[in-house]
C-alpha positions in Angstrom: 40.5 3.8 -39.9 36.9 2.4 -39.5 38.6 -0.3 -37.4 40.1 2.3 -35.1 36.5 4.2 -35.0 34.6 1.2 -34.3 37.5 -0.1 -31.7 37.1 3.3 -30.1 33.2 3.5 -30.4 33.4 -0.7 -28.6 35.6 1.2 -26.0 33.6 4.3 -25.2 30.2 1.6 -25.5 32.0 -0.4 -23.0 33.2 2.6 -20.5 29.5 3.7 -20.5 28.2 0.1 -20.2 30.8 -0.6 -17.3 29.4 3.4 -15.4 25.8 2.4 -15.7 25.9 -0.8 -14.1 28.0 0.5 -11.2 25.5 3.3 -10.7 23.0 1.0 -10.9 24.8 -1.1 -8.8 24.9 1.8 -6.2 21.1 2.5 -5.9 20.6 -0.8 -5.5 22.9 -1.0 -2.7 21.4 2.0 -1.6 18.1 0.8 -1.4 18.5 -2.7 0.0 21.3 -1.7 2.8 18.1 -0.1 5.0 16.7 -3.3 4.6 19.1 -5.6 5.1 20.6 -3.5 8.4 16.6 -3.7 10.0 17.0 -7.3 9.3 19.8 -7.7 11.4 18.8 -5.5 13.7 15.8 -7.3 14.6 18.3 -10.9 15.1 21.0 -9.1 16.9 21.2 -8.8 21.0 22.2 -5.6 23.0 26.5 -5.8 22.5 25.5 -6.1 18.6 23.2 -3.1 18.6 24.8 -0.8 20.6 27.9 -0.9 18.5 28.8 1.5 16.0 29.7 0.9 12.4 27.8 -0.5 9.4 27.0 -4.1 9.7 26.8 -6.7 6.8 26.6 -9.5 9.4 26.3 -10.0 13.0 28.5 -12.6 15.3 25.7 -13.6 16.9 21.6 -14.1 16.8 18.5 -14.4 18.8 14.9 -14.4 18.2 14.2 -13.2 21.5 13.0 -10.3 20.2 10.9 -11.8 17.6 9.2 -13.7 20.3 9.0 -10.6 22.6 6.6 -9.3 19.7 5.1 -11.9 18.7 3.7 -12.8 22.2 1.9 -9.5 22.8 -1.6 -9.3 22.8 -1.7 -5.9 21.3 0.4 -6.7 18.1 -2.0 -9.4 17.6 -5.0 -7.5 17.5 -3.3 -4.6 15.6 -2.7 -6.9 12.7 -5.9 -8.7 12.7 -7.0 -4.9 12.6 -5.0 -4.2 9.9 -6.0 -7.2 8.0 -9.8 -6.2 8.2 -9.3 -3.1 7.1 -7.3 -3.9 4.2 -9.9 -6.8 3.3 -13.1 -4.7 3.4 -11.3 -1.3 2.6 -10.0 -2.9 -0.9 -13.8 -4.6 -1.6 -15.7 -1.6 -1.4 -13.2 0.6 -3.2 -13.4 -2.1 -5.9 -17.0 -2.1 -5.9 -17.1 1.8 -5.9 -14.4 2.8 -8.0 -16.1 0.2 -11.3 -19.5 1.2 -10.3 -18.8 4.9 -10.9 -16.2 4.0 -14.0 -18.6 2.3 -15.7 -21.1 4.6 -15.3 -19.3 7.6 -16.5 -17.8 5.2 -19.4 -21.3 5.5 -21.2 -21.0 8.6 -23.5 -24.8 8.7 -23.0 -25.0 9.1 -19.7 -26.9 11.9 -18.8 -24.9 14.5 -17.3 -22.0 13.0 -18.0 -19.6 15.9 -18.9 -21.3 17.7 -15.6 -20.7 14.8 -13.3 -16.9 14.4 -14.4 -15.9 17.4 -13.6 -17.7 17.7 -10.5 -15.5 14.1 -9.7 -11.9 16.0 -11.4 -13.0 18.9 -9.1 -12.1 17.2 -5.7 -8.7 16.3 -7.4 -7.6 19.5 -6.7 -9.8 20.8 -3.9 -11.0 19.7 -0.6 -13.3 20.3 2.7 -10.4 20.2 4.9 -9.7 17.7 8.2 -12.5 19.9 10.5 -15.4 19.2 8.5 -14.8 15.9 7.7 -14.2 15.2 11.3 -18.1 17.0 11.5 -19.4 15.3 8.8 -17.9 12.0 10.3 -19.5 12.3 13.7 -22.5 13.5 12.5 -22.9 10.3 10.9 -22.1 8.2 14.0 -18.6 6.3 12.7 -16.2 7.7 15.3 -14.9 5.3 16.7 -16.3 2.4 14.2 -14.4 0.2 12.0 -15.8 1.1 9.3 -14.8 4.8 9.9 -11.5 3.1 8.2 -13.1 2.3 5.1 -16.4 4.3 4.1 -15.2 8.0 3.7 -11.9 6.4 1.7 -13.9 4.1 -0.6 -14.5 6.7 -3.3 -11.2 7.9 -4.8 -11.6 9.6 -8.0 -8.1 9.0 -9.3 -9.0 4.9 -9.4 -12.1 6.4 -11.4 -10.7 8.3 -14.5 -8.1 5.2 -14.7 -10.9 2.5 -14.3 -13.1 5.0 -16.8 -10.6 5.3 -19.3 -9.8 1.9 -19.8 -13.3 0.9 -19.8 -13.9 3.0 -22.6 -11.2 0.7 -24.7 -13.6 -2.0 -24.3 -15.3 -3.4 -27.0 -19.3 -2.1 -27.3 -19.9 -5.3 -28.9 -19.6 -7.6 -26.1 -21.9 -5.4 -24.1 -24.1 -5.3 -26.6 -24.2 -9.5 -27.4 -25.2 -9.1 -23.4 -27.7 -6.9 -23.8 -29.2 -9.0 -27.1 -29.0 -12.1 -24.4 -31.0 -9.7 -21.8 -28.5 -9.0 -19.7 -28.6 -6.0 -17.2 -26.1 -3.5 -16.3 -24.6 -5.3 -13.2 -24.7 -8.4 -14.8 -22.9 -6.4 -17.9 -20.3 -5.3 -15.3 -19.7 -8.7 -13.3 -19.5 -11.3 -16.0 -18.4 -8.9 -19.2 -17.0 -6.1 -18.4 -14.9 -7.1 -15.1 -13.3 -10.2 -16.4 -11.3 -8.4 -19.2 -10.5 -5.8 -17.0 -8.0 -7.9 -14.4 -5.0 -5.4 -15.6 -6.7 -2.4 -14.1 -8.3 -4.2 -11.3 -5.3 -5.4 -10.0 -3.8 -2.4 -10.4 -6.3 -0.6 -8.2 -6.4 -3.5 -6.1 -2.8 -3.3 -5.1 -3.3 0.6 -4.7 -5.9 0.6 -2.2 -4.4 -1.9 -0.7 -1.2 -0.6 0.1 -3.2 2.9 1.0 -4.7 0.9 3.9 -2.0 -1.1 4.9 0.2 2.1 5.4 -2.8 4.3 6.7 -2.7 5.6 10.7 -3.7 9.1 10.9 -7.9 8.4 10.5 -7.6 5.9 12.9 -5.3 8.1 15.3 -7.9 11.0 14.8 -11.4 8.5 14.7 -11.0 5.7 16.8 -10.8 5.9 20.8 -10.4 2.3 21.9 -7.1 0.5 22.1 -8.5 -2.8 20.9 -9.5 -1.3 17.3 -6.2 0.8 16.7 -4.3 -0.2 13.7 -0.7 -2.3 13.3 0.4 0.8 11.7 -0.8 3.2 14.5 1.3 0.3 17.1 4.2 1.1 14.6 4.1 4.8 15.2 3.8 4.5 18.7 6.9 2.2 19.3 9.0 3.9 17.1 8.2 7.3 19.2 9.5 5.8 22.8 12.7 6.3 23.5 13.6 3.8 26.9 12.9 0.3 27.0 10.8 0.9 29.8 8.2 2.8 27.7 8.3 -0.4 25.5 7.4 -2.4 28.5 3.9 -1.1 28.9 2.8 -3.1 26.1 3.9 -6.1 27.1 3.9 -8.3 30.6 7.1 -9.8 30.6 9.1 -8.0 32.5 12.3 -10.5 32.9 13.4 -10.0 30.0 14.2 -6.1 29.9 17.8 -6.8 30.3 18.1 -9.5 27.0 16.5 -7.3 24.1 17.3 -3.8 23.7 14.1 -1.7 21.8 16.1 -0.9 18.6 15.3 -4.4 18.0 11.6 -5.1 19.1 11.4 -1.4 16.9 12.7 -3.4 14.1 10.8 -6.6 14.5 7.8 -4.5 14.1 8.7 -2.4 11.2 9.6 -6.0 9.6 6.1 -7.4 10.2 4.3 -4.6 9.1 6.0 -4.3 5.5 6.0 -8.2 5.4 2.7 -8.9 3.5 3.1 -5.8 0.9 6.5 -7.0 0.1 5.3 -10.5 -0.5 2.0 -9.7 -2.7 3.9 -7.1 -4.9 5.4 -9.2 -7.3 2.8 -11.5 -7.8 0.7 -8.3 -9.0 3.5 -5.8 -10.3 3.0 -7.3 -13.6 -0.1 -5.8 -13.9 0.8 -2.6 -12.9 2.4 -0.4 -16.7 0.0 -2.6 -18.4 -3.4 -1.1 -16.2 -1.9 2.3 -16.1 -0.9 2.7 -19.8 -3.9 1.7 -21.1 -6.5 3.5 -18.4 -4.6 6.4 -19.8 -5.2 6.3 -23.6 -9.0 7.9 -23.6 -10.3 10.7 -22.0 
């Protein structure tokens, strides 16, 4: 009888094995088709595009598109945009973010409880899109790059985590720094930010991201063409409709009748997710590590 039970027990173990694997199996599927189809997309020429079905392959390819992308000016400049942003946006929400953690890490800070709260506050409330457009313009960054990265540097969610697992650390190393003279920002730099790369990264790759995939401030702030955002091109190519919208951001007009838009559409898409697909797993390690343990103090 225990045979049976355990033969039984191996049978049910292996049913339920067998149904989470092809569940599994599914959501994958169901997450890497959308991928795989833009992919294709992008490589396949008008008589593979316009017809209907699911496609797991294409008969035939061409980078026409690719080039067709590739050669305008405007894509060009959107992602050296992009890049700056992202660049300079991450630095100074970096330099913010463990500035104002390791402040509020002291427990005798003055104020501290006060100041906290006043941070947690803006969690849950804000000033609304008007008068931060006002409080923009009245400090003369419409229409700036940096408009893209000063009012977003300060993001009190990156705080509490970067606070919290400051407050983990050791007071003895800071305080064999202080014993060796050491200041507060050279307590930060070379102490306290080197054993803190699990939660750096983590933040890192968060305001990173943020930037990469941000448009609306720079549809609302910025007025000239030249400092618009790969993200911003993005939205505006997936909005036309006729290939003959698509044209106006490009000069070549001989080849209207070789590349239909569904793939310069996806050629775009493609290059913006590129980079974020790329750095992620380089940095995903990082990522339960910095979050588990920026959320064990309060």
């Amino acid at each position: 009888m225990v045979a049976t039970a355990l033969g039984r027990r191996s049978a049910l173990g292996m049913a339920f094995d067998a149904c989470n694997y092809a569940l599994l199996l599914l959501l994958s599927l169901s997450i890497i088709y959308p991928f795989w189809n833009l992919f294709l997309t992008s490589f396949s020429p008008v008589e593979e595009v316009t017809s209907l079905g699911m496609h797991l392959w294409i008969d035939s390819w061409t980078v026409s598109s690719w080039g067709f992308v590739l050669q305008e000016n405007d894509v060009l400049q959107a992602y050296l945009n992009t890049i700056h942003r992202v660049v300079f946006g991450t630095l100074t929400t970096l330099l913010v973010t463990f500035s104002g953690a390791y402040a509020l890490a002291k427990r005798d800070l003055p104020g501290r409880g006060t100041i906290t709260t006043l941070f947690i506050f803006t969690l849950w409330f804000g000033g609304g899109l008007i008068p931060t457009y006002l409080l923009i313009r009245s400090l003369g960054m419409i229409n700036t790059r940096w408009v893209l990265v000063i009012p977003v540097a300060l993001n009190v969610y990156y705080i509490v985590i970067a606070r919290n697992f400051m407050m983990t650390i050791d007071q003895s190393l800071e305080d064999s720094a202080i014993i060796d003279g050491a200041g507060y920002w050279t307590i930060l730099f070379r102490v306290v930010l080197p054993v803190s790369k699990p939660v750096l990264a983590t933040i890192a790759l968060w305001a990173a991201v943020s930037h990469w995939n941000a448009w609306f401030d720079a549809l609302i702030y910025l007025n000239d063409a030249d400092k618009r955002v790969l993200q911003m091109l993005v939205r505006d190519m997936i909005q036309l409709v006729t290939f003959d919208e698509l044209l106006d951001y490009v000069e070549d007009l001989p080849v209207k009748e070789h590349i239909p838009p569904q793939s310069v559409r996806a050629v775009t898409i493609l290059i913006t997710i590129g980079p974020i697909v790329m750095v992620y797993p380089f940095i995903q390690k990082y990522f339960v590590k910095g979050v588990m343990l920026g959320s064990l103090k309060g």
